[in-house]
C-alpha positions in Angstrom: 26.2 -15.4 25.9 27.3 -18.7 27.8 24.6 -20.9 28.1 26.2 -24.1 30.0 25.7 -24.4 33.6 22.3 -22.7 34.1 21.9 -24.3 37.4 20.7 -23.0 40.8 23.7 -21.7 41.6 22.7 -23.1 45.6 23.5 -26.4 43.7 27.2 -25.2 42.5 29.8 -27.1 44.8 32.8 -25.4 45.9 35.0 -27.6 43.7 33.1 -27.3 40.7 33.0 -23.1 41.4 36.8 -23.0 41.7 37.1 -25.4 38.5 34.9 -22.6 36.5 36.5 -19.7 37.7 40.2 -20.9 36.9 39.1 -21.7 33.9 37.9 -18.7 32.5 40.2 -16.7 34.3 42.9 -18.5 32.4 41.1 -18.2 29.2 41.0 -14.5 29.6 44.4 -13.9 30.2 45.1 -16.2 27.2 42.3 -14.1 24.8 44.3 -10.8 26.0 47.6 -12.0 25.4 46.7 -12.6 22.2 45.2 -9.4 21.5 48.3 -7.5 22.7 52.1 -7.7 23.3 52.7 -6.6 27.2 54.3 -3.8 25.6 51.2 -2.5 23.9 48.8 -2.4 26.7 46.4 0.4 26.6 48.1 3.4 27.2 50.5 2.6 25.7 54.4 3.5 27.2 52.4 4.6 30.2 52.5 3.4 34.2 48.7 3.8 34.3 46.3 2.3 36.4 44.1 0.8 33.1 46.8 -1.7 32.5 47.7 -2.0 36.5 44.5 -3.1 37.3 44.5 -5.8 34.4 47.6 -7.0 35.6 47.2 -7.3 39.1 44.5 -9.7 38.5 46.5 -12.0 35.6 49.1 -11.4 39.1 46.7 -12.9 41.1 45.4 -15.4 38.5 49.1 -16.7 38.5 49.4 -16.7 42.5 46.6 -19.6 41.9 48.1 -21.6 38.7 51.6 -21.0 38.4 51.7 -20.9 34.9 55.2 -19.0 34.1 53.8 -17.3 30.5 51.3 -15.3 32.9 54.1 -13.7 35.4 56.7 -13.3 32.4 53.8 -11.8 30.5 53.7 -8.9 34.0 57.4 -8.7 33.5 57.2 -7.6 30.0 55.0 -4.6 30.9 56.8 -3.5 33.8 60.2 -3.4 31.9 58.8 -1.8 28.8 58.1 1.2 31.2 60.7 1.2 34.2 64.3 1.3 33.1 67.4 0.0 34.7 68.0 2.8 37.3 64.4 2.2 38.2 62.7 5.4 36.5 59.4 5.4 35.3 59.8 6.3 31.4 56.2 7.7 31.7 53.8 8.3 34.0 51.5 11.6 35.5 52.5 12.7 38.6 49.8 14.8 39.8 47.6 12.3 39.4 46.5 9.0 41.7 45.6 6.9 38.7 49.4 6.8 37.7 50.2 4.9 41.3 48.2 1.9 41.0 50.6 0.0 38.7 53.5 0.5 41.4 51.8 -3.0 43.3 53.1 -4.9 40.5 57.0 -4.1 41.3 56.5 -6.0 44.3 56.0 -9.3 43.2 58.6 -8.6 40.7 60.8 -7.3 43.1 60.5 -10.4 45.6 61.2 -13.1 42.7 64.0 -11.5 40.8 65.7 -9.6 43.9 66.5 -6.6 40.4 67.1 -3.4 42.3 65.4 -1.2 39.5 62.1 -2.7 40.9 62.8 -1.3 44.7 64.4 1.8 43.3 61.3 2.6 41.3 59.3 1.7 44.4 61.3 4.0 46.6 60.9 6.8 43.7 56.9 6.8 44.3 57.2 6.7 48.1 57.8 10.3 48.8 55.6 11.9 46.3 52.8 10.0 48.0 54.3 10.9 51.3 53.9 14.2 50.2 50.6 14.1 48.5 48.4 17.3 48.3 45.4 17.2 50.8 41.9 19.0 51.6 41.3 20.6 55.2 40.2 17.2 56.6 43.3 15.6 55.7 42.2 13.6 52.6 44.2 13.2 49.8 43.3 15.0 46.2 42.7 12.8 43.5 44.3 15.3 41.2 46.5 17.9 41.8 45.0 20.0 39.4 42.1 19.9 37.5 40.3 18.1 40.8 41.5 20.7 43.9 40.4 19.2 47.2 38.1 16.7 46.1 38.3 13.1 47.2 37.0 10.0 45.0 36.8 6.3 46.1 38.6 5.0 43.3 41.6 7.1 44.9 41.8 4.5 48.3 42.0 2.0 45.3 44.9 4.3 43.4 47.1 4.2 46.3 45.8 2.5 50.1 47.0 -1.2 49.5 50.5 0.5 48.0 51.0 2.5 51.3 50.0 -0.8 52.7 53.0 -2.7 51.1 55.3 0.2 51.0 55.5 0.2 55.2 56.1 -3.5 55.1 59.1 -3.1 52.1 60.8 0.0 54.0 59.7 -0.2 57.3 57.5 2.9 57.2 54.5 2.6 59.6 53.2 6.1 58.4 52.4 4.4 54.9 50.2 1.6 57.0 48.3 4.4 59.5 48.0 7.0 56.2 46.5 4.2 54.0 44.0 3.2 57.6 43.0 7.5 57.5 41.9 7.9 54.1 39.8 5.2 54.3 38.3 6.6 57.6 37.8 10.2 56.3 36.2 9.0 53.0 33.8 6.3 55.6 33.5 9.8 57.9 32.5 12.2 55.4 31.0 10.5 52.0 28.9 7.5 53.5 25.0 7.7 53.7 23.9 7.5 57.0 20.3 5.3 55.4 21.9 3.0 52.9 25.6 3.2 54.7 26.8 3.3 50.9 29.3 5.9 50.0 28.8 8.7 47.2 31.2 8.6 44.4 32.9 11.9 45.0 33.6 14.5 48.0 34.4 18.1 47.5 34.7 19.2 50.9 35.5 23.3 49.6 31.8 23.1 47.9 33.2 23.9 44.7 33.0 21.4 42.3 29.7 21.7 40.4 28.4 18.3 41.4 29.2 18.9 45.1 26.1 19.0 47.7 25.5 22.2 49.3 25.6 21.0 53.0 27.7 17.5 52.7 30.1 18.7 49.5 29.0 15.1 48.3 28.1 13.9 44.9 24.7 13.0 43.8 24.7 9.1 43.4 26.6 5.9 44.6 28.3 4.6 41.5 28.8 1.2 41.7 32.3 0.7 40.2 34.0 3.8 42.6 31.9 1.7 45.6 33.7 -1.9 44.7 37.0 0.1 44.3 36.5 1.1 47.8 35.7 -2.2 49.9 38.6 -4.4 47.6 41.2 -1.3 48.7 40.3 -1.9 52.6 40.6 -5.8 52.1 43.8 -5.6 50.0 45.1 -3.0 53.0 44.4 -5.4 55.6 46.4 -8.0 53.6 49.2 -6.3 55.4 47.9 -4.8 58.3 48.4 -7.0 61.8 45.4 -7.9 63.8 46.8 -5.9 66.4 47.3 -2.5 64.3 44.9 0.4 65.8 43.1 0.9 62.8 42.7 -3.4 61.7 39.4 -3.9 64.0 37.9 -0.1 62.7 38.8 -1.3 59.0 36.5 -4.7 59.7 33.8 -2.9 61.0 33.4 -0.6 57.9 33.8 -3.4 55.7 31.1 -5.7 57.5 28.6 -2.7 57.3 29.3 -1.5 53.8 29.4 -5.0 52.6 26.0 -6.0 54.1 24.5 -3.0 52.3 26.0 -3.9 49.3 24.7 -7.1 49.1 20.9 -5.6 49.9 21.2 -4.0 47.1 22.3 -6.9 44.9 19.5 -7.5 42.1 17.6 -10.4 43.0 16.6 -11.8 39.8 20.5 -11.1 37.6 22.7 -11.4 41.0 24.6 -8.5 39.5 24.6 -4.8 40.6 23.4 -1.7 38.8 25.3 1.2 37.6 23.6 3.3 39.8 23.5 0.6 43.1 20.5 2.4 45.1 18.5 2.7 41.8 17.6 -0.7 40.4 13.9 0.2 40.3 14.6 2.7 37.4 14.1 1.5 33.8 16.6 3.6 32.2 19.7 2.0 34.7 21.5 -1.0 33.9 23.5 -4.1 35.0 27.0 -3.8 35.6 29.7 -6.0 35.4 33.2 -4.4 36.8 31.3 -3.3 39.6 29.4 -7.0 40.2 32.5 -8.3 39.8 34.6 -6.2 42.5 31.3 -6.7 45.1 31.9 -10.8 44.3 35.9 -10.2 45.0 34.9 -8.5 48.4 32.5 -10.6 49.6 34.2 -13.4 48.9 37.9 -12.8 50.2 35.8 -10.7 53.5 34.5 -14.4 54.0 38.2 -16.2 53.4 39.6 -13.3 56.2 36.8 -14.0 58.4 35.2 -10.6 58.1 32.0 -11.6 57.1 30.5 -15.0 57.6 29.1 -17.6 55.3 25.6 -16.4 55.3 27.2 -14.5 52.2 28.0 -17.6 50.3 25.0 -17.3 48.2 25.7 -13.7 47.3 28.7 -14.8 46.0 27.3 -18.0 43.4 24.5 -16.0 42.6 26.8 -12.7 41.6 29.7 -15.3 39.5 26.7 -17.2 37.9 25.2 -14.1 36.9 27.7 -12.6 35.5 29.0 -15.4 33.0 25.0 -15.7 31.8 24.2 -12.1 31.3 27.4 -10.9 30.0 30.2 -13.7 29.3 30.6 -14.6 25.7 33.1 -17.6 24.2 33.9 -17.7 21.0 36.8 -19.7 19.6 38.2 -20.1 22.6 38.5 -16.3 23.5 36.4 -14.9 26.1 34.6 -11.5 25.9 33.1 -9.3 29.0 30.4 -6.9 28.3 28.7 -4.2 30.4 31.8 -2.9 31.3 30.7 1.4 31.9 34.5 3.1 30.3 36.3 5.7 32.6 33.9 7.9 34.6 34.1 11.5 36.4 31.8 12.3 39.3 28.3 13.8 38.4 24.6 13.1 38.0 22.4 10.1 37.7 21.7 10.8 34.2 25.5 11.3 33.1 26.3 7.8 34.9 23.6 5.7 33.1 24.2 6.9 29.7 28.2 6.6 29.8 28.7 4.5 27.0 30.6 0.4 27.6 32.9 -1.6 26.0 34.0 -5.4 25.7 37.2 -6.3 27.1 37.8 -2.8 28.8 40.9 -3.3 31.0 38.7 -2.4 33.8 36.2 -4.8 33.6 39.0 -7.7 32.3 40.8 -6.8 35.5 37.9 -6.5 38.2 36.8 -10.2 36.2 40.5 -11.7 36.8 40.8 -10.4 40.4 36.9 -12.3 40.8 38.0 -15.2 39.3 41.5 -15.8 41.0 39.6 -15.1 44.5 37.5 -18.0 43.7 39.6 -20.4 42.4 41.8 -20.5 45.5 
């Protein structure tokens, strides 16, 4: 594990914290680059969110340094999958997960001006528009196997899209839909106590895990929770100040936030896989999830949502994270304690899912930390 800079991190200066985290953010990009061609990103040939969210935060990591081989490096994934006429080669429909990856036309789109980008964009925009819901109006997170259930990751999946999709074709319903999904999963799957949110909703009762009065799942699962308060942030990225639905958004970030930082582990400064359950010696720290809670809290500072009292959240979650489960090695950088893909069940199904190093999730949610920082 990395063993330099084992200081307080109350004694970590701005400068020195934005230094760090461009630093390794570059590094990772550079030690996955290495690893694969943009063309052979896990799954391969497929618009999936795995290789979306990795690439949305080299995106963001080359928002901060400008360093061309990371963008060109975007590019290369994009057009191994959408052709010229601005189809998708391969991709699920029925599915949320297969959405995600549609943020990285727009970037693309904006630089180049190529009309396949905005074509493929305008592909995806009424199959959302038309998106299968439950009674209360929130969207499935699979048309399928998952009927009328509702999972946090989904907001991720698909909220900031809607969110940019209004701006590119002037379509206010994406904005207000993106604003709603949100409120029905803050209405319906949040915990009055800890004002956390449970993983999953089923509000027909009839998926197994699904609570007999609420249709909620048994336990807050800390990556679905940090997919959920980066969505709202990214949404209100595009939302005006004077949008119905931008003051609401704040307010359920400011609360969530504050309980997701009361449940930060004092000693590590990471979160558990399991948030509410730290006490338990069978549940573990984290990192995707510690690392989406450092993205939120920080950028919910840089918008003003929170205030600075959360500055030491912030060091205290970064530093822990490169101590506990950072390693260099030759230059290449490796993330641990990353939990692999997860369904919605019980306490003991979450703690023993088995983790990976280098998981596209956790290299992702590590690059979208990082780049926050280093801005």
């Amino acid at each position: 594990m990395i063993s330099q800079n084992r200081n307080d991190p109350e004694q970590i200066g701005e400068a020195a914290m934005k230094n760090k985290a461009l630093k390794y953010a570059k590094m990772a990009c550079d030690t996955m680059m290495e690893k694969f061609n943009a063309e052979d990103l896990p799954p391969k040939g497929s618009f999936h969110y795995h290789a979306g969210v990795f690439l949305s935060g080299m995106m963001n990591v080359y928002s901060v340094c400008r360093e061309e081989k990371y963008y060109e490096y975007v590019k290369r994934w994009v057009d191994s999958i959408v052709i010229d006429d601005g189809v998708i080669r391969s991709y699920s429909k029925g599915t949320l997960d297969s959405y995600m990856a549609a943020i990285l036309l727009f970037p693309l789109y904006e630089k180049t001006g190529e009309k396949k980008y905005r074509t493929a964009l305008e592909i995806f925009a009424p199959n959302i528009r038309n998106w299968l819901k439950n009674e209360k109006g929130g969207f499935w997170h699979k048309e399928i196997i998952y009927r009328n259930q509702m999972w946090l990751d989904g907001l991720y999946m698909v909220g900031p899209l809607q969110a940019r999709l209004a701006h590119l074709l002037d379509a206010p319903y994406f904005l207000d839909e993106a604003a709603r999904q949100a409120f029905i999963m803050q209405e319906n799957m949040q915990d009055e106590k800890t004002k956390l949110l449970y993983h999953a909703w089923d509000c027909s009762g009839e998926a197994k895990w699904a609570d007999s009065e609420s249709g909620c799942s048994p336990e807050f699962w800390g990556r679905a929770m940090g997919w959920y308060v980066v969505a709202i942030l990214d949404i209100l990225d595009y939302m005006p100040k004077h949008h119905s639905a931008y003051q609401r958004l704040c307010e359920i970030e400011r609360k969530v936030l504050s309980s997701v930082a009361n449940f930060q582990d004092k000693e590590s400064g990471m979160w558990y896989q399991v948030l509410d359950k730290g006490y338990r010696s069978d549940n573990w720290l984290e990192t995707s999830c510690s690392c989406l809670f450092v993205y939120a809290l920080n950028k919910a500072m840089q918008k003003g949502i929170i205030d600075k009292t959360y500055e030491e959240n912030v060091k205290r979650g970064f530093e822990g994270i490169l101590k506990r489960n950072i390693k260099i090695e030759d230059g290449k950088l490796y993330i641990s304690g990353v939990c692999i893909g997860t369904s919605a069940s019980d306490y003991d199904y979450y703690v023993n899912r088995p983790t990976s190093v280098n998981d596209l999730h956790g290299m992702g949610a590590f690059l979208l930390m990082c780049a926050s920082l280093a801005q």
